[in-house]
N, C-alpha and C positions, 0 to 999 in steps of 0.2 A: 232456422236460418243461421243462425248466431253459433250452434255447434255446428256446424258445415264448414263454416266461417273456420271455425277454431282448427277444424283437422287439416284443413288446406294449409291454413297459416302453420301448423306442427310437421305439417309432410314438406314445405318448401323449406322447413326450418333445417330439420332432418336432410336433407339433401345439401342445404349449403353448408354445413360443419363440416364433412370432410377435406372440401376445397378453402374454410378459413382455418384450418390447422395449421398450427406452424409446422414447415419443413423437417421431418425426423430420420432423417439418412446422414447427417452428418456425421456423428459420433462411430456410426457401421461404419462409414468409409473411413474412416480413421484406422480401426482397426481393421477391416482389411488391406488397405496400404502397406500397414505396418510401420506407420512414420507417423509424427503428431510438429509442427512445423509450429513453434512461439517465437515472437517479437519479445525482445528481452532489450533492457537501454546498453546502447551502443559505449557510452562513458558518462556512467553517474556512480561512481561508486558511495555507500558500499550496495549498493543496488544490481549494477552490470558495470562490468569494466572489463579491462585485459590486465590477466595476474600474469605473476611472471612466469611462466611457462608458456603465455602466448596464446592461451585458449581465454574465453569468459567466464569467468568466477561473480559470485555476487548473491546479495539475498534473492535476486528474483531468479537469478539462474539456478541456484538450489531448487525453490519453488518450482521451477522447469523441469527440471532433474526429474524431480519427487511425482511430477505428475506422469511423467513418461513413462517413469519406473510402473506406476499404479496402471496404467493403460496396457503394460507389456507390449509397446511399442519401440522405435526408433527415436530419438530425440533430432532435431534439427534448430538447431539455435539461430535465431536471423536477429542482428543488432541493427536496432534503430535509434533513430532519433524523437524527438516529441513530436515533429508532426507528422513522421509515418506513420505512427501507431494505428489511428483509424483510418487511413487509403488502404494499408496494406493490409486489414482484416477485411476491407471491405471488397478490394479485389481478389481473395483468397489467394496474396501470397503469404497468408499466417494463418493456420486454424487460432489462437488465443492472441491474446496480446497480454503480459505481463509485465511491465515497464511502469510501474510505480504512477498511473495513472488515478486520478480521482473522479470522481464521477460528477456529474452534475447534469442539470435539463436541457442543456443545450446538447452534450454530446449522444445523451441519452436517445437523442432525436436520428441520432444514426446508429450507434449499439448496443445490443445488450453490455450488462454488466452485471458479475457475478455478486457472492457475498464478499463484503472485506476483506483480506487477505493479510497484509502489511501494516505493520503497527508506525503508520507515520504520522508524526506529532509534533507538538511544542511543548518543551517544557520546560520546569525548572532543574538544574543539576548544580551537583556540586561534593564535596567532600562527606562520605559515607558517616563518617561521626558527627555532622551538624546535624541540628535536632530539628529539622524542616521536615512537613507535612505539609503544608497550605499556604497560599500564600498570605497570610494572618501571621505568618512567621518570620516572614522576611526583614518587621520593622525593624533597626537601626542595623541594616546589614547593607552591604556595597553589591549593586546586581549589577552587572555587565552585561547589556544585549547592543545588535547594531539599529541601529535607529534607522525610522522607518518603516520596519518590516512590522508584520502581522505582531509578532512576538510582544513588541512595544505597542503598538494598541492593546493588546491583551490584557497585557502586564501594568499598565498604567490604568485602566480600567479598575483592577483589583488591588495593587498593592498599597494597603497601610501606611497611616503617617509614617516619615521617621523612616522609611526606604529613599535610599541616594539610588538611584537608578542613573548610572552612566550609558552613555550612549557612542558608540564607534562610528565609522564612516564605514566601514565592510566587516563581513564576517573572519577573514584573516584579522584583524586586528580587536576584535571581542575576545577570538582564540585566544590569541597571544596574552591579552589580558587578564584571563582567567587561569593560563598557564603560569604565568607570572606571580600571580597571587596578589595581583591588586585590584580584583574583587570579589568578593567572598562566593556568587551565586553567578551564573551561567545560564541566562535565559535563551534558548536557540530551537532549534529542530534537532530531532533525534539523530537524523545523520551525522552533523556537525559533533555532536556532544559521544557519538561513536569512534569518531573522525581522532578526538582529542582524547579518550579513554586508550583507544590501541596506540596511538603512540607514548602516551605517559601513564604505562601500567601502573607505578607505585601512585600516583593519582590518588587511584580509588574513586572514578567519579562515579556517584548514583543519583538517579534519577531520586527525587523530591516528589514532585508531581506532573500533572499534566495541564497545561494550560488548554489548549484546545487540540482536539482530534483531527487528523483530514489523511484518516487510513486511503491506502490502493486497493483499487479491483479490478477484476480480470476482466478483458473486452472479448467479448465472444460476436461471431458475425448475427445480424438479425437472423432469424429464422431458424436458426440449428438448437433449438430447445432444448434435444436430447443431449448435448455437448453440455449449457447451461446447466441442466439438472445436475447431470454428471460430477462438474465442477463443484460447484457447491456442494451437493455429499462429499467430495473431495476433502474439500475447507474445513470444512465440520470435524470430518472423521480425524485430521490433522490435528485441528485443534484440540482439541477433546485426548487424541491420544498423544500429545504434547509435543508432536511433530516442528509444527511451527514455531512453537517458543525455543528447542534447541537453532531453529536457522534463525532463530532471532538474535539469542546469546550469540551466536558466532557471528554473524555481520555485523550488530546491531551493539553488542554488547551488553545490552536489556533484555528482560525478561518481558515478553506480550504481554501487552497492555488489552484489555477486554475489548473483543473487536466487535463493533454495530454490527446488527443484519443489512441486507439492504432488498 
C-alpha cells in the first residue's frame, strides 16, 4: 500500500514540475527581437545622466552598453526615475533595470535580482600619501562628513579617541570642506568622493577604506530565469575579466571594491 502510495505521489510530482518551472522564453525573445530594452537612472550621475553631447552617459549606461554588446543585440536605453524602475520591469516596458538599485526583502517580493554589479559604498577618502587603512587611524585627524546620514552612524560607531569628526548640514558643504583642506578625511559615498576627485584632479583623492557596502543589482522581471542566469555569467565573466573595474575607474574613479554574491 505504502509503495503505491509513493508512485502515485512521484507521478503527480513529475507532472507538476513542468507547470512550476519558471518561464524560459525570455532571453530567446530577446534575441530574436534583436533589441534588449534597460531602465538606466534618468539624472544621477555619475550613474545615468545627460553628457554633453545630449545622449546618456554613466556607469550603469556603460553597464547597458556592455550587455547589449555581449547579447549581439540592439540597445534601447529608457531613463527613469526611482520609482519606475520596478512598474516598468513589471509591465515589460524594460527587459533589466540597471539604475543603481539595492535589493532588499521587501522589493524582492516583486523582482528578481541579479548578482551585485556596482561598487556602491561609504567610505573613507582622502589624500593618496596619508597613511590610513582603518579607521584605528583616524585618531587626532579632522574627518568631515554631513551629519545625519548613514556615514555618521557608521563612523561614530568606530572611530578612535582623539577623532574630531565635524559634521555639515549637506553634502555640498562636507565637499567644500574637504576641498578646502579644513579636514583632513572625507567620510561620504563613493559617488560624492567621485564627484570631487574629477573635479580636483591634482587632489589625488584615495579611497582609505570602506565603511559599509550597499553595492546595486540588476532587476530582472519574475519568471524570466533564463535572462537571470544569463546575467549573472555576465557579472562574473566581467568581473573576473576586469571589465567592470575599468567602468569603475572611469565613472567612479576607484577601483572595485570585492563585490557580495547575492
Amino acid at each position: 500500500m505504502f509503495t503505491k502510495t509513493l508512485k502515485v505521489a512521484a507521478a503527480a510530482l513529475a507532472l507538476a514540475l513542468p507547470f512550476s518551472a519558471p518561464a524560459q522564453a525570455d532571453l530567446a525573445d530577446i534575441l530574436e527581437s534583436g533589441v534588449v530594452k534597460i531602465a538606466v537612472p534618468e539624472n544621477f550621475p555619475p550613474f545615468g545622466a545627460l553628457g554633453p553631447e545630449g545622449e546618456h552617459v554613466g556607469y550603469d549606461v556603460s553597464v547597458a552598453k556592455l550587455i547589449a554588446e555581449d547579447l549581439g543585440v540592439e540597445l534601447e536605453l529608457v531613463p527613469v526615475v526611482s520609482k519606475q524602475r520596478i512598474p516598468f520591469l513589471e509591465t515589460d516596458r524594460v527587459d533589466l533595470v540597471i539604475s543603481t538599485m539595492g535589493a532588499n526583502p521587501s522589493r524582492a517580493k516583486s523582482i528578481w535580482f541579479s548578482a551585485a554589479y556596482a561598487p556602491f559604498y561609504s567610505g573613507a577618502f582622502a589624500a593618496a600619501d596619508k597613511p590610513i587603512s582603518s579607521a584605528a587611524d583616524l585618531g587626532g585627524m579632522k574627518v568631515g562628513l554631513t551629519g545625519g546620514t548613514l556615514e555618521d552612524l557608521e563612523l561614530t560607531k568606530v572611530a578612535p579617541e582623539g577623532t574630531e569628526i565635524i559634521r555639515f548640514g549637506d553634502n555640498a558643504a562636507t565637499q567644500a570642506a574637504f576641498v578646502s583642506g579644513q579636514v583632513d578625511v572625507l567620510v561620504a559615498g563613493n559617488t560624492l568622493a567621485a564627484a570631487i576627485a574629477e573635479s580636483n584632479p591634482d587632489m589625488s583623492v584615495a579611497r582609505k577604506f570602506i565603511i559599509k557596502d550597499s553595492p546595486a543589482f540588476i532587476g530582472v522581471k519574475k519568471g524570466n530565469y533564463d535572462l537571470l542566469q544569463w546575467v549573472n555569467v555576465f557579472i562574473l565573466h566581467k568581473k573576473l575579466g576586469g571589465d567592470l573595474n575599468e567602468i569603475s575607474l572611469e565613472w567612479l574613479g576607484q577601483p572595485l571594491p570585492p563585490l557580495p554574491t547575492f
